[in-house]
C-alpha positions as MATLAB code, in Angstrom:
seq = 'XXXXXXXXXXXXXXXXXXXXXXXXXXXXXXXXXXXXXXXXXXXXXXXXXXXXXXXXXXXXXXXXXXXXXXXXXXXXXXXXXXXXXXXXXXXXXXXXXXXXXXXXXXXXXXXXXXXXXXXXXXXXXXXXXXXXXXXXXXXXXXXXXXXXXXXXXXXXXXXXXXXXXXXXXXXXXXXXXXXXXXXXXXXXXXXXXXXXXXXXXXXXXXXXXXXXXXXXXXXXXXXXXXXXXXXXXXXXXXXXXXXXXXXXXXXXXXXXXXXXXXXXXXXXXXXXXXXXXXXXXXXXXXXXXXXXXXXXXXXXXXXXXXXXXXXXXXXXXXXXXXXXXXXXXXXXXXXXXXXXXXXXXXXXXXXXXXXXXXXXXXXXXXXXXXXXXXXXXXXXXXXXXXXXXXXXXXXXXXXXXXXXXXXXXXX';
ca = [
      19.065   40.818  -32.252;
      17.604   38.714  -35.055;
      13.239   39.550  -35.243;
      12.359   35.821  -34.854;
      14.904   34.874  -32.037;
      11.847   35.177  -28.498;
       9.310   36.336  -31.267;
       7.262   34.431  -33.493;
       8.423   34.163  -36.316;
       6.025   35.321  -39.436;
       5.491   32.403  -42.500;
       8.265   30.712  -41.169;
       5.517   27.192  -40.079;
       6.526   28.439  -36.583;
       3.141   27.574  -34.270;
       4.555   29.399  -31.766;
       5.224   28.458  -27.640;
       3.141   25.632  -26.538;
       0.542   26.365  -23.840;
       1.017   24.761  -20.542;
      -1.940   22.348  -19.356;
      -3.765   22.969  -23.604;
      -2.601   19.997  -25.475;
      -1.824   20.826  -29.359;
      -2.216   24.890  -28.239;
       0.170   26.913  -29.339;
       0.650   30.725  -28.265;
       1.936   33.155  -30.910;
       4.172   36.329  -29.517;
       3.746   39.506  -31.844;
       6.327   41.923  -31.979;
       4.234   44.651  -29.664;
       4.847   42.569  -27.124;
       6.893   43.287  -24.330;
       9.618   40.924  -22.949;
      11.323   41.339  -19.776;
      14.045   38.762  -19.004;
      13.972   37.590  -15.666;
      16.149   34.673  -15.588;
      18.856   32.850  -17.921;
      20.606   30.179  -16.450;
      23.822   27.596  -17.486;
      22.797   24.576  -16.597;
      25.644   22.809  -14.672;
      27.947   25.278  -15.678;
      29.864   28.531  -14.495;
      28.812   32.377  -14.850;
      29.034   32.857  -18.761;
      29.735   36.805  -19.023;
      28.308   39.097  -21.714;
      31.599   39.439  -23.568;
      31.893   35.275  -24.105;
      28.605   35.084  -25.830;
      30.001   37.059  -28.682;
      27.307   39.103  -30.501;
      24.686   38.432  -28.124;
      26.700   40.252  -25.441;
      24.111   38.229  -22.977;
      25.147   36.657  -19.525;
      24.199   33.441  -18.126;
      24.315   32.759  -14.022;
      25.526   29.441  -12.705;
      22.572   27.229  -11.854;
      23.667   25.745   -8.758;
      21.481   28.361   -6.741;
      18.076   26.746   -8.289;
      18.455   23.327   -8.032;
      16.702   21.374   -6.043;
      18.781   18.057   -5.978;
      21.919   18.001   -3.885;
      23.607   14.379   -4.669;
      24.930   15.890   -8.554;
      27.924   16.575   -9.487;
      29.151   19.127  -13.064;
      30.161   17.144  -15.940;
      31.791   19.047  -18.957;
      31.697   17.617  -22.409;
      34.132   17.242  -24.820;
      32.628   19.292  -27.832;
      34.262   18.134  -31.088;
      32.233   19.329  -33.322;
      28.667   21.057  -33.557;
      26.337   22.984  -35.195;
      24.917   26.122  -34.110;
      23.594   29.519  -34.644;
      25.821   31.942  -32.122;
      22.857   34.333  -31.995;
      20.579   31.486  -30.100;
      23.286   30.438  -27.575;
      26.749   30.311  -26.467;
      29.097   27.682  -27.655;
      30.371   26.868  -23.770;
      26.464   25.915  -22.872;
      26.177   23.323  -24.443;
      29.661   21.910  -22.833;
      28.369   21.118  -19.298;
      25.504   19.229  -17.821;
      24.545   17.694  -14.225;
      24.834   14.156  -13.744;
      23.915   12.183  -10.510;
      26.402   10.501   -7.935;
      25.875    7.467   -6.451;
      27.526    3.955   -6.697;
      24.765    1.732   -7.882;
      24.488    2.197  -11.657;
      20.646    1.922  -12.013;
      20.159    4.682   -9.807;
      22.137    6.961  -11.829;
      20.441    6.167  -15.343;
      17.356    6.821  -13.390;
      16.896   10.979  -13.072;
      14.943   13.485  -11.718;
      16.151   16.701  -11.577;
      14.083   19.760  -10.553;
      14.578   23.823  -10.737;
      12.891   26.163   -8.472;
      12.285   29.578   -9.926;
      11.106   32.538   -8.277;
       8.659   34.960  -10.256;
       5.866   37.119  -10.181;
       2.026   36.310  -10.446;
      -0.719   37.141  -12.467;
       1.618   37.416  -15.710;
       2.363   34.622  -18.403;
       5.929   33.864  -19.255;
       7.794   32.519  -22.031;
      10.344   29.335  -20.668;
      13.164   28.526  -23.111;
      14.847   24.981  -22.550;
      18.066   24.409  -24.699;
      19.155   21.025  -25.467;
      21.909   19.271  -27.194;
      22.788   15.667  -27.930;
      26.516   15.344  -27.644;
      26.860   11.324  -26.814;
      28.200   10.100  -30.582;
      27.009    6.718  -29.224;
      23.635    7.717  -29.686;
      23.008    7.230  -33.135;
      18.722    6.569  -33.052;
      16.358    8.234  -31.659;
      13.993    7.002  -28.317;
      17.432    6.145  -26.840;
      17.037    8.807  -24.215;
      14.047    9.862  -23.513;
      12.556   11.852  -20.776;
       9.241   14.336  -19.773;
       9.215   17.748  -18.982;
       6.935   18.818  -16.069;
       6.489   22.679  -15.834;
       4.646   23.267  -12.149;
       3.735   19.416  -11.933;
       1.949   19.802  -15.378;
       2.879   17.070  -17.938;
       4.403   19.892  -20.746;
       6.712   17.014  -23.093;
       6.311   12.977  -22.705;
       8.693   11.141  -24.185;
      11.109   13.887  -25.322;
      13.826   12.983  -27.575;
      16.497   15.756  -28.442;
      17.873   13.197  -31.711;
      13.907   13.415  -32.799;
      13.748   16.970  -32.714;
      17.355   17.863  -33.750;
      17.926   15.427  -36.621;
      20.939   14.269  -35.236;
      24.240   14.532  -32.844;
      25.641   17.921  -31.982;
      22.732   19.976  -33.062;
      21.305   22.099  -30.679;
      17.238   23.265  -30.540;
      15.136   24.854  -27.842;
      11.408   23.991  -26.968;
       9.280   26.905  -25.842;
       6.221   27.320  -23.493;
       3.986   29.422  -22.408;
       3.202   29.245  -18.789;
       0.195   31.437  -17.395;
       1.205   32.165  -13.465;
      -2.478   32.744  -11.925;
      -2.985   34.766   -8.242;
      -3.602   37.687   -6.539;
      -0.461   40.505   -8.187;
       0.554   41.686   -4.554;
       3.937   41.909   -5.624;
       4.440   38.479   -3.977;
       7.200   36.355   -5.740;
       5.875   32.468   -6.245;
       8.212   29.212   -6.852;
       7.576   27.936  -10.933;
       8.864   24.204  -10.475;
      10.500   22.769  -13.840;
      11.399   19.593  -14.010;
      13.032   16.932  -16.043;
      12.409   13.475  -15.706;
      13.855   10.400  -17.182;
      11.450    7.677  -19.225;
      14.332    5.324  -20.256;
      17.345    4.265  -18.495;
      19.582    8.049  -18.866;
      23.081    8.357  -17.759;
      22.985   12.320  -17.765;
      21.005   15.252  -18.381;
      20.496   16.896  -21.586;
      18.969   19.928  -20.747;
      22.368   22.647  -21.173;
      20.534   25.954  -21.051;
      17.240   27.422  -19.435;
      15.594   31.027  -20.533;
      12.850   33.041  -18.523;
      10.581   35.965  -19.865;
       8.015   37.791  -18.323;
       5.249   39.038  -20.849;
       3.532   42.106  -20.463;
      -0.443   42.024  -19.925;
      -3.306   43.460  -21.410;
      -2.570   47.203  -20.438;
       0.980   46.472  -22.043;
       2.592   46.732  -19.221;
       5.374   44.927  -17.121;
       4.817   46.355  -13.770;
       3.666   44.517  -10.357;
       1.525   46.432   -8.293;
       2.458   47.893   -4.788;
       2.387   45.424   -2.015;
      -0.303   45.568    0.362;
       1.108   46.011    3.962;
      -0.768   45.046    6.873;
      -1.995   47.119    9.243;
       0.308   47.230   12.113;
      -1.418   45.824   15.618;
      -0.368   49.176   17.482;
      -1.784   51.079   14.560;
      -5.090   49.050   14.949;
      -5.121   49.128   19.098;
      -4.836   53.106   18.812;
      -8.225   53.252   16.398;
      -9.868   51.339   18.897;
      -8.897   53.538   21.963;
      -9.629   56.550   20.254;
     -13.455   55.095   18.782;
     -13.606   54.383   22.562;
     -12.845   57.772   24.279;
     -14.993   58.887   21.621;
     -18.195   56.535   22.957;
     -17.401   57.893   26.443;
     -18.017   61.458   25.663;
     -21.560   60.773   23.933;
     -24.648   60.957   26.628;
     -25.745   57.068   25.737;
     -23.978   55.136   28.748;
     -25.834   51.852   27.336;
     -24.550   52.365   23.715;
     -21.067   52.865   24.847;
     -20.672   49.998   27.282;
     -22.222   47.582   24.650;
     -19.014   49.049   22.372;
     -17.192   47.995   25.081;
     -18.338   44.643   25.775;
     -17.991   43.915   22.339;
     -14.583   45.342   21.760;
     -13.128   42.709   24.862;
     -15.390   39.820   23.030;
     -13.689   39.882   20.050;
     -10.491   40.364   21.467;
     -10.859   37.345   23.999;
     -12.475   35.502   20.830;
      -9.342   36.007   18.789;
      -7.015   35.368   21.375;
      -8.537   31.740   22.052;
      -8.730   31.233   18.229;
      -4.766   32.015   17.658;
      -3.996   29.798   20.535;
      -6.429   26.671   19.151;
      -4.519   27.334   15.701;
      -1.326   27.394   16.872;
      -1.610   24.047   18.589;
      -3.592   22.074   16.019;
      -0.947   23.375   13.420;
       1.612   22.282   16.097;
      -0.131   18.716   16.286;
       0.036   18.571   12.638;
       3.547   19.708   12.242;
       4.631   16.896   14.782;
       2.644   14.287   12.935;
       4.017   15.241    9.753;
       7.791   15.089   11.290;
       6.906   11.618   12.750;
       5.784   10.438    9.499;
       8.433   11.665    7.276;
      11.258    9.685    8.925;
       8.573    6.143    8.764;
       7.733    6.652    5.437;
       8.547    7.759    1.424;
       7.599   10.942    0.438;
       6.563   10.836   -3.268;
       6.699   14.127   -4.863;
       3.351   15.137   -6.661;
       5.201   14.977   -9.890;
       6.087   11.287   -9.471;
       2.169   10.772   -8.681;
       0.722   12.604  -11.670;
       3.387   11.059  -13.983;
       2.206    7.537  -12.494;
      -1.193    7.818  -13.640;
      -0.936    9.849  -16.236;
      -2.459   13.051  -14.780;
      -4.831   11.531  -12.566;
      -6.756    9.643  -15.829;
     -10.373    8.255  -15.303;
      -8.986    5.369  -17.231;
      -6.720    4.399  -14.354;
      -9.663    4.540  -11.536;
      -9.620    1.069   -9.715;
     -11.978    2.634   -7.112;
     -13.870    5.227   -5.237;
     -15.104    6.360   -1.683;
     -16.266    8.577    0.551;
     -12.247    9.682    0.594;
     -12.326   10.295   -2.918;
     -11.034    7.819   -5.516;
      -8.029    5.023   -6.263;
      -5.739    5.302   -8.865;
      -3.842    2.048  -10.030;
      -0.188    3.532  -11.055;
       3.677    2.504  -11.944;
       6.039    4.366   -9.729;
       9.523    4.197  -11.985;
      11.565    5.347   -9.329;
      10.535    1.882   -7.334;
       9.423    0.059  -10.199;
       6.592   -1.134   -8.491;
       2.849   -1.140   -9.759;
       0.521    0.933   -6.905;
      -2.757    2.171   -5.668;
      -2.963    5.537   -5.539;
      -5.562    6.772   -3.191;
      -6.419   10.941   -3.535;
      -8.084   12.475   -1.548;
     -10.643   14.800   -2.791;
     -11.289   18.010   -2.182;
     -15.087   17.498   -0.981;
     -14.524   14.241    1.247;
     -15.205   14.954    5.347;
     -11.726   13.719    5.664;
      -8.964   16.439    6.604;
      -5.455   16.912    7.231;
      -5.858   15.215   11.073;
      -7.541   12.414    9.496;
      -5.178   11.632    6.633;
      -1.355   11.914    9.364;
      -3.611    9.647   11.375;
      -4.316    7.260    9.115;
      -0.388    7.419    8.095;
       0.622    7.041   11.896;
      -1.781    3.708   12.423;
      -0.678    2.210    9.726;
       2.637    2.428   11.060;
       1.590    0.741   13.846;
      -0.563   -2.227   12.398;
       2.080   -4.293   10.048;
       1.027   -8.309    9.172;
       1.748  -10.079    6.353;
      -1.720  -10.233    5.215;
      -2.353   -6.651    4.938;
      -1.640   -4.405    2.324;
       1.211   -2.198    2.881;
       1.794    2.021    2.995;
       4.373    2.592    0.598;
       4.638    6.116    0.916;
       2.547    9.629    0.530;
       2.425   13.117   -0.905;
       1.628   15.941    0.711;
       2.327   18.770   -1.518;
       0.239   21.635   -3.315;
      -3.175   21.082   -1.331;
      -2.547   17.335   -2.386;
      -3.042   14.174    0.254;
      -2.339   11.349   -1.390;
      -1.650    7.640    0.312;
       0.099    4.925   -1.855;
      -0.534    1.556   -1.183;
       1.023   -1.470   -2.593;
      -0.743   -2.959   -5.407;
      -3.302   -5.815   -4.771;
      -3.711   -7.586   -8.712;
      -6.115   -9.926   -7.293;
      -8.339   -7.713   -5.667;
      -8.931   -7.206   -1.977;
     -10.704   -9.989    0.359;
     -13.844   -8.317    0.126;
     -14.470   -8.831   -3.386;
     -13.079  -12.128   -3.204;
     -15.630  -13.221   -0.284;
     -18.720  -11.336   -2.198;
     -17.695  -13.022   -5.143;
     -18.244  -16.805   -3.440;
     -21.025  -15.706   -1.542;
     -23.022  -14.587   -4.900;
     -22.141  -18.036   -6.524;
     -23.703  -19.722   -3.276;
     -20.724  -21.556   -1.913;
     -20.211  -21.958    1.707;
     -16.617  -19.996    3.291;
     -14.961  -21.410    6.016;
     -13.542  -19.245    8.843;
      -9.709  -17.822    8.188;
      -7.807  -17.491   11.352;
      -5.651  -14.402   12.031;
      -2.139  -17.104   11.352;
];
């Protein structure tokens, strides 16, 4: 295997992978670092066994199993001629994509397609994307352009495989370094890639996606043992035992205190799972209601929208949190984003019931739900977009320049 193929390559003007979430960071990988391959996938494609990539002698699993979208269907690619280095891919990679069904045309050349990848935290991994440009109509570059979101972080905007190639049939990669943060139980957690289209795309470019796990600080690859849970009998047969114990001691007071506050807690906990389980319940039936009365944006779509949540894009703020003025491609519609934040009074209860009255209450003359995204510890409402302002500021306005306001009726 060629030195610089996952490793950095040394005087070669090679920056390195570029760090997820640290614009213009690069991360270098040395040679003493360990790699352990966890996934490498053919996008749209079929298995690829060891003996086709010839050299390599690498396999490549079928895709299918990751993907997130459902209405796609394989389309292979009629490779006349390309340029390519065997030792960085297979030729039959770069011959199939995904491409989305559907009759009306717009909705096609409009993309999003998303892969869900399980892995292990509290290590940083190296993600490979392979692309190729194999449309001989596109001659220019910014033809077909789309962003790359790695866990709904913004990693590429504007991506353009004939800018970074040089030109048709040549394949390149684009590395990053993505640092998966949590508590190393042994717990497997979902990394979200995504590709998004900017322009008007027929089909995907992405042909090939590569997964490595790097090792840490004490050079090493391994998760640590799961922690199990104490089992309930296991914890019920301590507490008899610290009991029988208490009887045998000469302090009657001490050990029917131990008592009363063994059946305390117990009664305590038993009311608490109960209040959980239906206030989760209440939730969960909200949620269902609302889902079938209203779009669910993905968090992706919102951060893309307004560019990460900007300060630039702040139309207003609250006791909620603050309001966001975005573009939404997938609706082409300019919106108001509201988020709510993390230290507003407001919970979960408040923001389904605000979803569910609004449902209710429909006029004309109000400003209408569009949709909402619930995702990653994320409540988010999206409101049409008022360009005039709301009647508030309109009234205050007139008031301040002294001029009298009639009355509006509710017609």
């Amino acid at each position: 295997m060629p030195t610089g193929l996952y490793y950095t390559p040394d005087g070669a003007g090679y920056l390195g992978a570029g760090v997820l979430g640290q614009k213009n960071q690069f991360h270098s990988i040395v040679n003493t670092t360990a790699l352990e391959l966890t996934h490498r996938l053919n996008i749209g494609g079929s298995f690829i066994s060891s003996v086709e990539d010839f050299g390599m002698f690498r396999s490549w699993i079928d895709d299918t199993n990751y993907l997130l979208e459902s209405s796609v269907h394989r389309v292979n690619h009629q490779v006349h001629r390309i340029k390519y280095a065997a030792f960085v891919a297979p030729l039959k990679l770069y011959q199939t994509s995904w491409k989305k069904t559907g009759g009306n045309i717009r909705v096609n050349q409009m993309y999003n397609f998303t892969w869900k990848i399980p892995v292990e935290l509290g290590f940083q991994y190296l993600v490979r994307l392979h692309f190729c440009e194999l449309d001989d109509g596109m001659a220019e570059s910014e033809q077909r352009e789309f962003s790359v979101l790695i866990n709904n972080q913004i990693a590429e905007t504007k991506a353009d495989v004939m800018r970074w190639s040089s030109g048709y049939g040549t394949p390149v990669y684009r590395d990053y370094m993505v640092k998966m943060q949590g508590d190393k139980e042994g717990s497997k957690y979902d990394m979200l890639i995504s590709i998004q289209s900017v322009n008007e795309l027929v089909f995907g470019l992405l042909s090939g996606l590569e997964i490595f796990k790097l090792s840490n600080l004490n050079n090493s690859l391994a998760s640590p043992h799961p922690k199990f849970p104490i089992r309930v009998s296991d914890s019920w047969n301590l507490r008899i035992k610290k009991l029988f114990l208490a009887f045998g001691q000469s302090n009657v007071i001490v050990t029917g205190m131990t008592i009363l506050i063994v059946v305390v807690n117990v009664v305590v906990y038993n009311l608490r799972q109960t209040w959980e389980e239906k206030f989760y319940l209440e939730n969960d039936t909200q949620a269902a209601r609302t889902e079938t009365s209203y779009h669910r944006f993905s968090l992706a779509e919102i951060k893309l929208a307004t560019q990460n949540f900007s300060d630039t894009f702040v139309i207003g703020r609250g006791g909620f949190g603050k309001v966001y003025k975005g573009f939404i491609r997938s609706i082409s519609k300019d919106v108001a984003v509201k988020r709510l934040s993390l230290y507003s009074r407001q919970g979960a209860r408040e923001f389904w019931t605000e979803i569910e009255t609004l449902s209710k209450l429909r006029h004309v003359h109000l400003v209408s739900l569009l949709g909402y995204c619930n995702e990653n510890q994320e409540m988010i409402l999206v409101y049409e977009y008022m360009p005039c302002g709301t009647l508030a500021d309109n009234l205050y306005k007139l008031i301040r320049k002294g001029k009298d306001i009639a009355p509006l009726i509710w017609e």
